[in-house]
N, C-alpha and C positions, 0 to 999 in steps of 0.2 A: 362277781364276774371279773374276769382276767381280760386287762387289757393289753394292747400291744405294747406299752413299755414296760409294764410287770415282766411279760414273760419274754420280754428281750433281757431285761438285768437276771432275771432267774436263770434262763437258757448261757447264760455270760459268766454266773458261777460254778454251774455244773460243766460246761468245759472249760475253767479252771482247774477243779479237780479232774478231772480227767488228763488234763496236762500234766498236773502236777503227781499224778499215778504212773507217767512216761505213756500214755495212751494218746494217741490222734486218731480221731473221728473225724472224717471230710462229711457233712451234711450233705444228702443231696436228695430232695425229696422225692420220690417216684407218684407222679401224678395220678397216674392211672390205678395204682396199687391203689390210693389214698380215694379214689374213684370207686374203685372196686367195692371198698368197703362199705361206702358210705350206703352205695346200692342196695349192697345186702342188708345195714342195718336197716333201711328205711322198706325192706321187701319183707324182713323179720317182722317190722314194727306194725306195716302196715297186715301181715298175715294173722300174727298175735289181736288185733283190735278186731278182724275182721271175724275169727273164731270168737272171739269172745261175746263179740255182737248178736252172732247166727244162734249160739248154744242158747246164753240168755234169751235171748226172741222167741227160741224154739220151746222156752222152757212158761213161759208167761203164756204164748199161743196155746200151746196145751193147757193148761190152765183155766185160760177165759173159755177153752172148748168144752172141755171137760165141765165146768160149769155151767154152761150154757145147754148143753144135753141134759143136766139134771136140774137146770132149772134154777140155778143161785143166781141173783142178781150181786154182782161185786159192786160194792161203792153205795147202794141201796140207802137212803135216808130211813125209812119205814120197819128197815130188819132190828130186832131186837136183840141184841147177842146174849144177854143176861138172862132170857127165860129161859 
């Protein structure tokens, strides 16, 4: 993990070299941009987990249904799989 004085001395020699290219970058962070994003990653993140959730769910329910119409008990102690 990066702490704040890691990446102050890191952020300290990349605009070095940046100086030293005759480049100036004034930092100036745009809150709301940096807001924006974070929303989206966490709308991504939480869209991705929730599909994931439904499909697999969808995919087990049909399953336990399907067996449960013909009659498979899943998990069963007394089933013999070997005869």
């Amino acid at each position: 993990m990066i702490n704040d004085q890691t990446y102050q001395v890191e952020e300290a020699k990349i605009n070095d070299l940046f100086q030293k290219a005759g480049w100036h970058v004034e930092l100036q962070a745009n809150h709301e941009r940096i807001e924006r994003i974070a929303d989206r990653a966490m709308f991504e993140n939480i869209t991705k987990d929730t599909t994931t959730f439904v499909f697999m769910s969808f995919g087990t329910a049909i399953h336990g249904l399907i067996g449960a119409s013909f009659g498979c008990v899943i998990g069963g102690t007394e089933i013999n799989y070997k005869a």
